[in-house]
matplotlib code that plots the C-alpha trace (Angstrom):
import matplotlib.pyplot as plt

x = [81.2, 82.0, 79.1, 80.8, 78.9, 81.1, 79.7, 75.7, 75.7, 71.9, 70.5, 72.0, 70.0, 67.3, 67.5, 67.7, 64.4, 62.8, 63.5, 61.8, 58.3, 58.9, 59.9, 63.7, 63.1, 61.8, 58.3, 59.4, 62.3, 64.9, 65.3, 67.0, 69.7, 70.9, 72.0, 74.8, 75.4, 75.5, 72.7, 69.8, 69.8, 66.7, 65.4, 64.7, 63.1, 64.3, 63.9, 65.0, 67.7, 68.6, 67.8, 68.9, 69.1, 68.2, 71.7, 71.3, 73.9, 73.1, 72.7, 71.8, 68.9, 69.4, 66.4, 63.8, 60.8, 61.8, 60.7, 58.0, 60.2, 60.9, 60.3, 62.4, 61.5, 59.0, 58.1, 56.3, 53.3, 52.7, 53.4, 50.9, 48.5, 48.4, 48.0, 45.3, 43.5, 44.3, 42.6, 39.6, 39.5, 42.0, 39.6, 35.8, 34.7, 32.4, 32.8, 35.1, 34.9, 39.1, 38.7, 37.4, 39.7, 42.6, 41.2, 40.8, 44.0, 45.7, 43.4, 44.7, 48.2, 47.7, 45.2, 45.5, 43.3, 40.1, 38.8, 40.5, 39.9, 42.2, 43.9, 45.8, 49.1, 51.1, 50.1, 46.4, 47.0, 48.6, 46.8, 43.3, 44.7, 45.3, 41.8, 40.1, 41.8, 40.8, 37.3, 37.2, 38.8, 37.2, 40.8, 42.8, 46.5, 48.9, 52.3, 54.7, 58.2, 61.5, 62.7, 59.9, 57.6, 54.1, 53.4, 53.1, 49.9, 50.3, 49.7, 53.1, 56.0, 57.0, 60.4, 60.0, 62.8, 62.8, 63.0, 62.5, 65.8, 67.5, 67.0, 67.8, 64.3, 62.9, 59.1, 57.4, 56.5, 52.5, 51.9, 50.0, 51.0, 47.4, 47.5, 50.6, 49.5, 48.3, 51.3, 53.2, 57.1, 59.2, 62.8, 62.5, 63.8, 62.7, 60.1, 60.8, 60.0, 56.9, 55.8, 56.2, 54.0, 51.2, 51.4, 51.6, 48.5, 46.2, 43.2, 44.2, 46.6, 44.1, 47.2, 50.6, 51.8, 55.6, 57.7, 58.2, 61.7, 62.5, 63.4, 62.9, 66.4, 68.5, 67.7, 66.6, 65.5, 63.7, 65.8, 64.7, 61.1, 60.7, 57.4, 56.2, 56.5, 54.4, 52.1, 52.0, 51.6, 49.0, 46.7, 47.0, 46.3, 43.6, 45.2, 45.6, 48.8, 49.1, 52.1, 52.8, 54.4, 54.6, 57.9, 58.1, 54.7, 55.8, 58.8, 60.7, 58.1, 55.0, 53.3, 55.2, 57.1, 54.2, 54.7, 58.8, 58.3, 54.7, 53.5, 49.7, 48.6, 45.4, 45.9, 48.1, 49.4, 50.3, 51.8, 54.7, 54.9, 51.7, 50.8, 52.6, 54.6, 51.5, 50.1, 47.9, 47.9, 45.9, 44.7, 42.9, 42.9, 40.3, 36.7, 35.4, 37.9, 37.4, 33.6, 33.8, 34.1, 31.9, 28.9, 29.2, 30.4, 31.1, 35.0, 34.9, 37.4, 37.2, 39.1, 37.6, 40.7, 40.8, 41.0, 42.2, 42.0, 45.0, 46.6, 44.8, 45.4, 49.0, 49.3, 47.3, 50.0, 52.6, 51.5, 50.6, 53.9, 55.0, 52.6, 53.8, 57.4, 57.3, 60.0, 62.4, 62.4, 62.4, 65.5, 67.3, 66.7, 68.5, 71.1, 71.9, 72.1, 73.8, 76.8, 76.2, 76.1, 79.8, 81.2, 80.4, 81.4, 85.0, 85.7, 85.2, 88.1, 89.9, 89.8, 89.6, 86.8, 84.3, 80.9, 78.3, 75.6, 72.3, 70.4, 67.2, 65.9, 66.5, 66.8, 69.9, 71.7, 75.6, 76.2, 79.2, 79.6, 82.3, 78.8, 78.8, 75.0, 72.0, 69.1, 67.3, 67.3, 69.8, 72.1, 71.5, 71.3, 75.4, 76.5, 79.1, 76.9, 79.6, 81.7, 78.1, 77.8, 81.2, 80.3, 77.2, 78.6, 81.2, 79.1, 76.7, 80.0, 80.5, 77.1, 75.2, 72.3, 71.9, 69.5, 70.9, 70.5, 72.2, 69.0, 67.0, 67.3, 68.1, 66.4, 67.3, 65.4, 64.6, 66.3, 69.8, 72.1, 75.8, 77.1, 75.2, 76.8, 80.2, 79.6, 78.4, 81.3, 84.0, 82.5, 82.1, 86.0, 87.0, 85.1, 85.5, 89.5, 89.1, 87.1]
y = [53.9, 51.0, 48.4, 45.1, 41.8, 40.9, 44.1, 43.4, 40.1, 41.6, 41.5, 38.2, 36.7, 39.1, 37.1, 34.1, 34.1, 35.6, 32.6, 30.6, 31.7, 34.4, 32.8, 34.1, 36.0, 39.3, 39.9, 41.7, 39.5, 42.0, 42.8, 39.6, 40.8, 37.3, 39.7, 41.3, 38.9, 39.5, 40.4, 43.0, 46.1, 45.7, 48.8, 50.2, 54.2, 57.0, 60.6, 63.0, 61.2, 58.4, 54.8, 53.2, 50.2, 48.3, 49.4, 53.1, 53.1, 55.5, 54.9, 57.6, 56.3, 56.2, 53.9, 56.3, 52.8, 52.4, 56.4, 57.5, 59.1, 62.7, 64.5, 62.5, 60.0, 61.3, 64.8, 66.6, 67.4, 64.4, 62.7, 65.1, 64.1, 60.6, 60.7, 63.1, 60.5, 58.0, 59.1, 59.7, 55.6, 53.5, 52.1, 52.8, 50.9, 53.5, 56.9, 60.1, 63.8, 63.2, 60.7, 63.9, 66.1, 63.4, 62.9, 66.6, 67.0, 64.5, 66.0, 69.6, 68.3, 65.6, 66.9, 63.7, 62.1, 63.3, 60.8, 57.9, 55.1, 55.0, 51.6, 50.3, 49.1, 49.4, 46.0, 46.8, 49.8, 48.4, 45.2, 47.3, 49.9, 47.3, 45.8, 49.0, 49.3, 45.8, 46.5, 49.9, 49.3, 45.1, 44.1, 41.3, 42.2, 44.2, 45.1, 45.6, 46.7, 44.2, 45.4, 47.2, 46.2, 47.0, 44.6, 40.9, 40.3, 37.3, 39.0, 41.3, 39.1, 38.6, 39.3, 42.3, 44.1, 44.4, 41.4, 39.1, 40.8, 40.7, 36.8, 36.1, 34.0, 35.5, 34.5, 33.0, 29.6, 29.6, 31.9, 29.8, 29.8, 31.1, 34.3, 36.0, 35.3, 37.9, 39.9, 41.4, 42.1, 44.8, 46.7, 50.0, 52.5, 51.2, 52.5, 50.2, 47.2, 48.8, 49.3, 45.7, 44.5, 46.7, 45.6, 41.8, 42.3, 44.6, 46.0, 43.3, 45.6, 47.4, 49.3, 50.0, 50.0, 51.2, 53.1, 56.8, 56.7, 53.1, 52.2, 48.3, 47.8, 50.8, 53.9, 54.2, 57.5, 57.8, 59.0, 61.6, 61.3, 57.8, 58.7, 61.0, 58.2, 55.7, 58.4, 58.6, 54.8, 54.3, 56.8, 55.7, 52.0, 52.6, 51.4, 53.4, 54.7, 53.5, 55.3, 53.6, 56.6, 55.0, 55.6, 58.9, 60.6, 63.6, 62.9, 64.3, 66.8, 68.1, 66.7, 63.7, 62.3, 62.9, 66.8, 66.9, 65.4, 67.1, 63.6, 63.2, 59.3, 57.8, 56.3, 57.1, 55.0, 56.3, 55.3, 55.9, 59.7, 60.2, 57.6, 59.8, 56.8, 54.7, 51.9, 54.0, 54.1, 55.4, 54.8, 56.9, 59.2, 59.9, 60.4, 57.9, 55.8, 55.2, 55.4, 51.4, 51.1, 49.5, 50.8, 53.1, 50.1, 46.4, 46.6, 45.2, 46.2, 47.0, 47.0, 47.3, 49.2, 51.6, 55.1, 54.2, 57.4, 57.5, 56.9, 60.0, 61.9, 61.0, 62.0, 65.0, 66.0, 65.4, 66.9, 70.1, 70.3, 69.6, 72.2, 75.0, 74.7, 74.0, 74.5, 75.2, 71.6, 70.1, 72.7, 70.9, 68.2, 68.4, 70.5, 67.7, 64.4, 66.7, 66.9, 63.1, 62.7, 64.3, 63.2, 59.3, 60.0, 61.7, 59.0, 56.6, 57.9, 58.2, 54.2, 53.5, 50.9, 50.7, 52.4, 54.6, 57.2, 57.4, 59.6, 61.4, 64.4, 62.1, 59.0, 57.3, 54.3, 53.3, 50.4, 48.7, 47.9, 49.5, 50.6, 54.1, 54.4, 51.6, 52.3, 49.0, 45.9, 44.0, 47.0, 46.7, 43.0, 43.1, 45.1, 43.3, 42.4, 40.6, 44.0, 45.3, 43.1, 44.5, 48.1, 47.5, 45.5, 48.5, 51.2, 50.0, 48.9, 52.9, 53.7, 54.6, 52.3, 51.8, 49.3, 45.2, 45.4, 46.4, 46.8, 49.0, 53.2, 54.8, 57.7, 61.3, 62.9, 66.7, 66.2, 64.8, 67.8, 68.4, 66.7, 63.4, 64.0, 64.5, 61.1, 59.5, 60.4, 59.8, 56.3, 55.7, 56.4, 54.5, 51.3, 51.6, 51.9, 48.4, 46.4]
z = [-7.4, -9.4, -9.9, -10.7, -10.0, -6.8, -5.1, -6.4, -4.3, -3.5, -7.3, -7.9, -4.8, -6.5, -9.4, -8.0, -6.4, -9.5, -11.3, -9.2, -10.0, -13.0, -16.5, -16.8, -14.0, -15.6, -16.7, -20.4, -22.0, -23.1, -19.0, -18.2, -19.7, -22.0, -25.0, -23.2, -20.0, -16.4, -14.0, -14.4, -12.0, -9.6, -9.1, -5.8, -6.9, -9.6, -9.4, -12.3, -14.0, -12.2, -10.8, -7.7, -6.5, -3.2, -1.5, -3.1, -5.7, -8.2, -12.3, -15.0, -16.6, -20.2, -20.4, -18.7, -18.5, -22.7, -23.6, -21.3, -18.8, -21.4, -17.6, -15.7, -12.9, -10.5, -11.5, -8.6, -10.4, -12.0, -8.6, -7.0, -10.1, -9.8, -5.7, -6.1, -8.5, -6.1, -3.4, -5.1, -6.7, -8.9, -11.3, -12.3, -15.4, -16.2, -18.4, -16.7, -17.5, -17.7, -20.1, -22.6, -21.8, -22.9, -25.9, -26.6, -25.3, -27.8, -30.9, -30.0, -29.9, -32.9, -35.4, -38.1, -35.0, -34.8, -32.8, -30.3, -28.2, -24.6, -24.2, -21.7, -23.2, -27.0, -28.1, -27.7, -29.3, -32.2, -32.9, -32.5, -35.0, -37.4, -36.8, -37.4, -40.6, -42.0, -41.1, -42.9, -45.7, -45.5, -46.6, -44.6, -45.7, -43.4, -44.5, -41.6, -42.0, -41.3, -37.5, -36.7, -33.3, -32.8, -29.5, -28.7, -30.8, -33.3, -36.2, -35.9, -34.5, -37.9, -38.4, -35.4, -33.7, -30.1, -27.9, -30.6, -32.4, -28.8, -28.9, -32.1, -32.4, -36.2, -34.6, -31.7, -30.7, -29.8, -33.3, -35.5, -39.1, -40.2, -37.7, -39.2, -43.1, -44.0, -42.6, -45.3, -44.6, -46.5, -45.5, -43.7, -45.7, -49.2, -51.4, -54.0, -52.2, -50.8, -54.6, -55.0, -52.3, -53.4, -56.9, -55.8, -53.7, -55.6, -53.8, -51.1, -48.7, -45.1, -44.5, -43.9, -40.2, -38.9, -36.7, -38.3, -36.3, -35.5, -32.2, -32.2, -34.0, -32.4, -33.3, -37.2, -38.8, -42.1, -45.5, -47.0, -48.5, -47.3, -45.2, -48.0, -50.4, -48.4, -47.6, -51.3, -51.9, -49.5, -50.6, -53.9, -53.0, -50.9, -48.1, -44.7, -43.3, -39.3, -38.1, -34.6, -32.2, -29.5, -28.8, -31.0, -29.7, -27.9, -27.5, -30.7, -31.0, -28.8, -31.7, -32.3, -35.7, -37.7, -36.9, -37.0, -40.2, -41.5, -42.2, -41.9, -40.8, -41.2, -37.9, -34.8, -32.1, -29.2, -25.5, -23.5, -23.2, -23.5, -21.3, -18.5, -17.1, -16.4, -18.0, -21.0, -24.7, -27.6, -31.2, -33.1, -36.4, -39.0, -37.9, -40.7, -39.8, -36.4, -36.6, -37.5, -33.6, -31.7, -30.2, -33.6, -35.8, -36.1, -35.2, -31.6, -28.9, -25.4, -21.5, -18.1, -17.5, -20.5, -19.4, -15.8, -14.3, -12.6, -15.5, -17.5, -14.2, -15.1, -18.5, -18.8, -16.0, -18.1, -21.5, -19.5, -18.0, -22.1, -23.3, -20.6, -21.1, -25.2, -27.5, -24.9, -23.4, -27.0, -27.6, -24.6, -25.3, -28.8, -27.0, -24.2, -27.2, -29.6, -27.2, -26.2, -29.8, -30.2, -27.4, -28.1, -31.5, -30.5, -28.4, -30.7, -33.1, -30.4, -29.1, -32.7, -31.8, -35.0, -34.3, -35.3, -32.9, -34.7, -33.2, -33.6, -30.8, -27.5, -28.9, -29.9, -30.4, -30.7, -33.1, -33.4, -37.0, -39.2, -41.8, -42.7, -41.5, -40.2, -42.9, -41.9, -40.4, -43.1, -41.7, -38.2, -37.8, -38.8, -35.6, -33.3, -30.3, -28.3, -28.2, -27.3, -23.9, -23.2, -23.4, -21.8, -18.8, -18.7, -18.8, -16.1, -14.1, -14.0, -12.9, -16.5, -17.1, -20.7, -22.8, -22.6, -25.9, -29.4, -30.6, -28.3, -28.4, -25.4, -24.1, -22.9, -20.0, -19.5, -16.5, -17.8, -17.7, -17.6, -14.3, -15.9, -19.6, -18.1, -15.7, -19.1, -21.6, -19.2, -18.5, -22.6, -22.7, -20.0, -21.6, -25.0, -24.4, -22.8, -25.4]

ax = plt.figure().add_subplot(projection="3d")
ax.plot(x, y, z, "-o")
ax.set_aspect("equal")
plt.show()
């Protein structure tokens, strides 16, 4: 069924009375949907891979909660786990037996991390990573690369992707000028400039923080010896290598980038998949690193809610289920966006309408630009996001629910399968014949 805005009177009276008493309506920016127009879908439930709405009309889910979804919605074991928890408390503040087994679980399945510290969200994760490497290295500078996101703390919206890309805003208002100083911006994708910004800061850089696979600006994959070479440059500056897989961890790999691409961080963060769905995230890596933590060290962080147990219950679920069925989800998965992959890509010569599929495992992104390949954000940042809206607005029109945004990936679920790839591709030529 066609999903045009005369026939969701329901989410625009939705939206209305969001606005009332939610800033834009939305509680994460890049929801409202003000990068491609129209209203946002309020979600009633998902299962496998689909949302619906209030009235029951159907979407496949191409967001999947922005990655940690790889199962699908509702999984009947994870379900089962997180009741079970449940019923036995939501929230402790005080040391679990689960809380050991996650972190075990994560150093089986990650072994750069030797120990970590359970967070409750991506920024945390992020912005405590990067304070654990100032205070073991006793260096302020952070270099960060252009399009990037690592979370909402001060120190990283500097020239992020994300929502910040999605409204055109380079920073935020509230940041002052002194937090982000010592935040060092270079391209993705360029070694050179990297070089450059150790050699202008000698002995001065903590680390080196980005997404191995960025996400923040569409979906961007590394050249060729790109993560080798700031492995390289890292180790021989002194400086620590944070890769942030938050939206990469587990999900191209039981292991996550760092394994598809034998890459060995100093530190690791981690969320979404591993998170199970729930509101849970990690850092962690070397053992000398992370000993700078407080009650070991002087590097302070903590959360009443860290290591919810529902949310372990969650995740340990979900990397079980990962761990059982292996190889032969990842191989799926690669099966199921490798046809998306062709299909979007045929369709496109067909309309003749000027665009690119980047994609990497179950992440992908269509840009509209007439470039050859998006290596960075200089690349990305060029797309044609007015013929974006359009696609987006007719795509969800046709009942496929993709990011409201040229710059956020899209995700693939275990659970998306032929009948959805059929529904998806047939909507794609439908739309891109009309804009």
């Amino acid at each position: 069924m066609d999903a045009n805005q005369s026939d969701r009177k329901g989410d625009v009276n939705l939206l209305e009375r969001a606005l009332v008493h939610i800033p834009g309506g939305v509680n994460s920016p890049v929801r409202a949907f003000r990068a491609v127009g129209g209203v946002p879908v309020f979600v009633d439930r998902a299962e496998g891979a689909y949302v619906y709405d209030r009235v029951g009309r159907d979407y496949v889910d191409y967001i999947g909660s922005w990655g940690p979804m790889l199962l699908g919605h509702a999984h009947p074991e994870v379900v089962k786990a997180i009741t079970d928890a449940a019923a036995r408390g939501t929230s402790f503040g005080a040391p679990t037996e689960r809380e050991i087994t996650y972190a075990e679980t994560i150093s089986r399945l990650y072994p750069s991390i030797e120990m970590l510290r359970a967070v409750s969200s991506g920024t945390e994760a992020a912005m405590s990573a990067a304070r654990v490497a100032r205070g073991f290295t006793k260096r302020d500078v952070v270099v960060k690369a252009e399009g990037c996101y690592h979370g909402h703390a001060d120190m990283f919206l500097v020239k992020a992707g994300s929502g910040l890309a999605t409204l055109g805003a380079p920073d935020s208002l509230g940041v002052p000028k002194g937090a982000a100083q010592d935040t060092t911006v270079v391209p993705f994708n360029d070694l050179a400039a990297l070089q450059a910004a150790f050699e202008s800061a000698p002995e001065r850089i903590a680390a080196v923080i980005l997404e191995p696979v960025v996400g923040n600006m569409g979906c961007v994959p590394p050249e060729a010896g790109y993560l080798e070479g700031v492995r390289a440059l890292c180790t021989q500056h002194g400086a620590l290598f944070i890769m942030d897989e938050v939206m990469t961890g587990s999900r191209l790999a039981l292991g996550g980038a760092q394994a598809k691409y034998g890459i060995k961080p100093d530190l690791t963060v981690l969320g979404k998949v591993i998170g199970g769905g729930m509101p849970l995230a990690a850092y962690g890596g070397r053992r000398d690193v992370m000993s700078v933590i407080a009650p070991l060290g002087g590097v302070y962080q903590a959360g009443t809610l860290s290591g919810n147990p529902v949310a372990v219950a969650a995740a340990l679920a979900t990397l079980a289920i990962l761990e059982r069925e292996g190889e032969a989800l990842y191989a799926g998965l690669e099966a199921f966006g490798g046809k998306l992959q062709t299909g979007l890509e045929g369709i496109l010569r067909e309309t003749s309408v000027p665009g690119i599929v980047q994609r990497v495992g179950s992440m992908f992104t269509l840009f509209f630009t007439d470039r050859t390949a998006v290596k960075s954000w200089d690349d990305a940042k060029v797309s044609d996001t007015v013929r974006f809206g359009k696609w987006h607005a007719g795509m969800l029109s046709k009942g496929i629910y993709l990011p409201p945004s040229q710059y956020e990936a899209a995700f693939i679920s275990a659970r998306h399968g032929e009948r959805e790839l059929d529904r998806t591709l047939d909507a794609a030529r439908q739309t891109l014949r009309g804009i």
